[in-house]
ZADO-1210 file (C-alpha; in nm, 4 decimals, padded with zeros to 6 digits):
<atoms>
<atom x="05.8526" y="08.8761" z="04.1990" code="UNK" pos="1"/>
<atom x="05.6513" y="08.5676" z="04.1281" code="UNK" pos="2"/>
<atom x="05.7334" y="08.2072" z="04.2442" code="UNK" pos="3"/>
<atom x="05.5554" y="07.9629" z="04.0883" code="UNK" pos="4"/>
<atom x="05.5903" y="07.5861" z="04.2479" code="UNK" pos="5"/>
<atom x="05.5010" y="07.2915" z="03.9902" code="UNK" pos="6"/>
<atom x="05.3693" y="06.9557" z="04.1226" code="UNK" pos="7"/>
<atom x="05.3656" y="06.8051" z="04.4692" code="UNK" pos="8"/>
<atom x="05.3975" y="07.0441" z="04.7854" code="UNK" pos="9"/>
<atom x="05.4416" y="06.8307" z="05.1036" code="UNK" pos="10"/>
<atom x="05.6759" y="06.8427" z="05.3715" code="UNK" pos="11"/>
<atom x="05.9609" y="06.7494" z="05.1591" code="UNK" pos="12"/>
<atom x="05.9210" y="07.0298" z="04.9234" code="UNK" pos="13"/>
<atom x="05.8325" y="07.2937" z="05.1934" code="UNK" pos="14"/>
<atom x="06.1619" y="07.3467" z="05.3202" code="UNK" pos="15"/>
<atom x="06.3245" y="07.4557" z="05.0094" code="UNK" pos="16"/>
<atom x="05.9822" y="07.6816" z="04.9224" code="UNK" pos="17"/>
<atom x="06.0132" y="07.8534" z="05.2632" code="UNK" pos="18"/>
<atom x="06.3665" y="07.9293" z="05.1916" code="UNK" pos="19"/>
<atom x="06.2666" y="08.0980" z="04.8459" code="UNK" pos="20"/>
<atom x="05.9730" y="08.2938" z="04.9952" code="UNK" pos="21"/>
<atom x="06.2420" y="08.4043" z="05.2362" code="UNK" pos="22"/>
<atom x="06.4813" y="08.5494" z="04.9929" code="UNK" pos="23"/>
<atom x="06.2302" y="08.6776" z="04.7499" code="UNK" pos="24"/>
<atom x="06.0620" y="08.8419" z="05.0473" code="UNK" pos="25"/>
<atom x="06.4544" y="09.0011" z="05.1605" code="UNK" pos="26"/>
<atom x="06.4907" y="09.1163" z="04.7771" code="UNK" pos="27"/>
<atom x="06.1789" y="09.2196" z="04.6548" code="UNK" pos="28"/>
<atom x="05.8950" y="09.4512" z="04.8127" code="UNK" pos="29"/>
<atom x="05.6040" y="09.2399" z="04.6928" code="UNK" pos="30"/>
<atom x="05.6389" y="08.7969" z="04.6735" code="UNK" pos="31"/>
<atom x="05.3572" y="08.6543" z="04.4590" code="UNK" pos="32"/>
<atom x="05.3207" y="08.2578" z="04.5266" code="UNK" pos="33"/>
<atom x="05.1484" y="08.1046" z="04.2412" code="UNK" pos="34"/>
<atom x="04.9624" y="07.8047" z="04.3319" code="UNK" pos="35"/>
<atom x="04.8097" y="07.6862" z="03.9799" code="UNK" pos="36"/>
<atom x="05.0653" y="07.4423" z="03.9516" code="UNK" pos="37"/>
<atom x="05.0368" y="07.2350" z="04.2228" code="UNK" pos="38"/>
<atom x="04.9188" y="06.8564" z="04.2272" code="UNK" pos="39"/>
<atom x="04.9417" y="06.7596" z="04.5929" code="UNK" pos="40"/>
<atom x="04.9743" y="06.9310" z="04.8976" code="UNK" pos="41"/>
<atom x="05.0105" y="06.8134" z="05.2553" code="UNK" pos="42"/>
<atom x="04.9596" y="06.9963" z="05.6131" code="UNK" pos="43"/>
<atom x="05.3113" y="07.0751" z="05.5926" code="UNK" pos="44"/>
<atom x="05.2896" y="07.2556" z="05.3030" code="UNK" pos="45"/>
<atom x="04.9314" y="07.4306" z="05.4282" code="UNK" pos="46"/>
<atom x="05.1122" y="07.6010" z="05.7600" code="UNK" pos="47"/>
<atom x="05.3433" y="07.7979" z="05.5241" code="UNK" pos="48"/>
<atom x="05.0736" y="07.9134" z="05.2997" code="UNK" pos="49"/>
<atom x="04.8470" y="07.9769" z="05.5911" code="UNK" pos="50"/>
<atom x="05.1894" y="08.2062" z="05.7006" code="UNK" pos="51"/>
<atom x="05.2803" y="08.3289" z="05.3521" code="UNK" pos="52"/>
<atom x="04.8774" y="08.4538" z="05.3181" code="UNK" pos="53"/>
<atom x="04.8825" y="08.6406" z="05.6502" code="UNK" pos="54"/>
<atom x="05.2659" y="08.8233" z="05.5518" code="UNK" pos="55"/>
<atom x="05.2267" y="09.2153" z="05.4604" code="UNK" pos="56"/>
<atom x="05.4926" y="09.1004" z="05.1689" code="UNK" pos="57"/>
<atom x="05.3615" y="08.7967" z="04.9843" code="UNK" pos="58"/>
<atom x="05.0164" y="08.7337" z="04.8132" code="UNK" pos="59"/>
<atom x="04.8956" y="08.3850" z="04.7636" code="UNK" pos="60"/>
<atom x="04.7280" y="08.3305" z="04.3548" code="UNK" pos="61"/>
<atom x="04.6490" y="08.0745" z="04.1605" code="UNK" pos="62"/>
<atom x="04.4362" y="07.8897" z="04.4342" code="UNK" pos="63"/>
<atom x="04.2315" y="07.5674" z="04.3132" code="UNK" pos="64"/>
<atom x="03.9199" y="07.5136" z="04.4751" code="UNK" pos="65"/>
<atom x="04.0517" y="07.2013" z="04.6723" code="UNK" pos="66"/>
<atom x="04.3428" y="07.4226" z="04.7761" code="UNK" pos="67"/>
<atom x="04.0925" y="07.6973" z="04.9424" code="UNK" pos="68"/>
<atom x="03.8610" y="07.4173" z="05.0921" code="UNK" pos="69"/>
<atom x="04.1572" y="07.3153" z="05.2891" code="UNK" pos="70"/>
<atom x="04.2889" y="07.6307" z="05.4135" code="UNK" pos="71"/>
<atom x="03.9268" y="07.7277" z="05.4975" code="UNK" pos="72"/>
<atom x="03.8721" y="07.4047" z="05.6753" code="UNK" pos="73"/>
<atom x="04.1681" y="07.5121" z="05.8779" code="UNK" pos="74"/>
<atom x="04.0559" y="07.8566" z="05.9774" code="UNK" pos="75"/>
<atom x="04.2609" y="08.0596" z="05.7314" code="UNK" pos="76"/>
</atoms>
């Protein structure tokens, strides 16, 4: 299963995505999170990919260079 966010990921979107990853990760054996989509990001939004990436069930794709700069800034 494949969710694909479009846009702006901050803390008011991250709630909702978190839910999704949730239920995809219930229903389905493997969660892909495609990241090619997304504009903006904030630390919010970094924390659950930093969680999604480390999860046996979910594989982060789609990363943009700024999107990997952050998350390696932050250890991840």
């Amino acid at each position: 299963m494949t969710l694909k966010p479009v846009g702006d990921l901050t803390i008011f979107e991250v709630g909702a995505l978190c839910e999704e990853v949730k239920q995809a990760a219930a229903a389905h054996p493997q969660v892909e999170l495609d990241l090619s989509e997304i504009d903006k990001l904030d630390a919010a939004a970094l924390q659950l990919l930093i969680a999604v990436r480390r999860s046996e069930h979910c594989v982060l794709t789609g990363m943009t260079d700024p999107i990997r700069a952050r998350m390696t800034e932050l250890g991840a």
